[in-house]
C-alpha positions as CSV (number, residue, x, y, z in Angstrom):
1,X,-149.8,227.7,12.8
2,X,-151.0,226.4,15.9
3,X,-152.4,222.3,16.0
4,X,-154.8,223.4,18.7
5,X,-157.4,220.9,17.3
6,X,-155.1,218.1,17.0
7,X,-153.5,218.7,20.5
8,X,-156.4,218.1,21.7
9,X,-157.2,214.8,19.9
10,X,-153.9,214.0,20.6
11,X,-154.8,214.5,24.3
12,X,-157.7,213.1,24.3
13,X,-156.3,209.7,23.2
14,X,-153.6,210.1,25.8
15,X,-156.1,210.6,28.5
16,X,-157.8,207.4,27.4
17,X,-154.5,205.6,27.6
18,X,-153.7,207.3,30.6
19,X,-157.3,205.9,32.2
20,X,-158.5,209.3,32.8
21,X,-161.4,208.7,30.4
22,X,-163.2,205.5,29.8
23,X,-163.4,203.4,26.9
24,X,-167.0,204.0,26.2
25,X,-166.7,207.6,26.7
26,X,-163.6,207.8,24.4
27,X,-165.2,205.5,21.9
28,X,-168.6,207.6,21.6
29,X,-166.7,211.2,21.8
30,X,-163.5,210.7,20.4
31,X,-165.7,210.4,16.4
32,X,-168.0,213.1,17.6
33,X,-165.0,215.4,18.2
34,X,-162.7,214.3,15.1
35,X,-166.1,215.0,13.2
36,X,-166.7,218.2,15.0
37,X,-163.3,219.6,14.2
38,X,-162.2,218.1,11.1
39,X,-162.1,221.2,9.0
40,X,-160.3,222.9,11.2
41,X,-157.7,219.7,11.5
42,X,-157.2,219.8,7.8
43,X,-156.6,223.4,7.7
44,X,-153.7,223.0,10.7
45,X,-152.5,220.3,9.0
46,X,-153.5,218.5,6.2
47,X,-151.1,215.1,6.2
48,X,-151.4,214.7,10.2
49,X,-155.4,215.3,10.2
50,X,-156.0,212.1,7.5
51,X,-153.4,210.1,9.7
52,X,-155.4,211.1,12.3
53,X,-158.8,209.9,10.9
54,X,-157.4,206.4,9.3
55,X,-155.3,205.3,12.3
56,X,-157.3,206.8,15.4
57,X,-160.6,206.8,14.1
58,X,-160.6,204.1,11.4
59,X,-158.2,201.6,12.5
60,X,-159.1,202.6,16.3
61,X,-162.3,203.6,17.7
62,X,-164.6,201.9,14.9
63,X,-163.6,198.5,16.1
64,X,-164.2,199.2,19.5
65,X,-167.5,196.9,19.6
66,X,-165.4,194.3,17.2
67,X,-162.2,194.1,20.6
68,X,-162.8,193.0,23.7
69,X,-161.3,195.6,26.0
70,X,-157.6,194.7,26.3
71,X,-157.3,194.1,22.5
72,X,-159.0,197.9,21.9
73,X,-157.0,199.5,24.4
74,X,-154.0,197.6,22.7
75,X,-155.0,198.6,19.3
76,X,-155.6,202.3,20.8
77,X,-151.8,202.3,22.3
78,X,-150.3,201.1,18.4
79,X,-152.2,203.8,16.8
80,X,-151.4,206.5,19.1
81,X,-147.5,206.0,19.6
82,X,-147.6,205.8,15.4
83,X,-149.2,209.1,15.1
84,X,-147.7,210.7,18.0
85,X,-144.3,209.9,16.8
86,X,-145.2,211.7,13.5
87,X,-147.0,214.9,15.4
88,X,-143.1,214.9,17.3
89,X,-141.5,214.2,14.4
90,X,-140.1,210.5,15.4
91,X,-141.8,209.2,12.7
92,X,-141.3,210.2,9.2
93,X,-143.5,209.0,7.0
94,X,-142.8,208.7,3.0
């Protein structure tokens, strides 16, 4: 099955990283999409889609008013290399 869905979160974050997207901008519509598409990012895959929510959404985007910028883009960078490490399968998780 395709991860269309999470490509594009996936993307998204990169993009953000990248500085092709701002940190407000990422911090208002990186929930709004995860929310938007969630079903559909459980039904592509399940395991993936709850790392997903804890480590980018969680653990990432809701502290954004808690970091100043450097330590939420820092924050951002930690989750995404964990989780895209598992989407390439560089990461195994137990």
């Amino acid at each position: 099955m395709k991860k269309t869905n999470i490509d594009f979160l996936i993307k998204m974050t990169k993009s953000y990283l990248d500085g092709d997207i701002d940190s407000i901008t990422y911090s208002l519509d990186f929930p709004y999409e995860v929310e938007m598409r969630y079903e559909e990012i459980l039904k592509e895959d399940r395991v993936l889609g709850e790392i997903i929510y804890e480590c980018l959404l969680e653990d990432g985007v809701d502290l954004y008013y808690d970091l100043t910028e450097e330590e939420f883009k820092e924050g951002i960078l930690k989750e995404y290399n964990y989780v895209n490490g598992i989407y390439n399968e560089e990461v195994h998780i137990i």
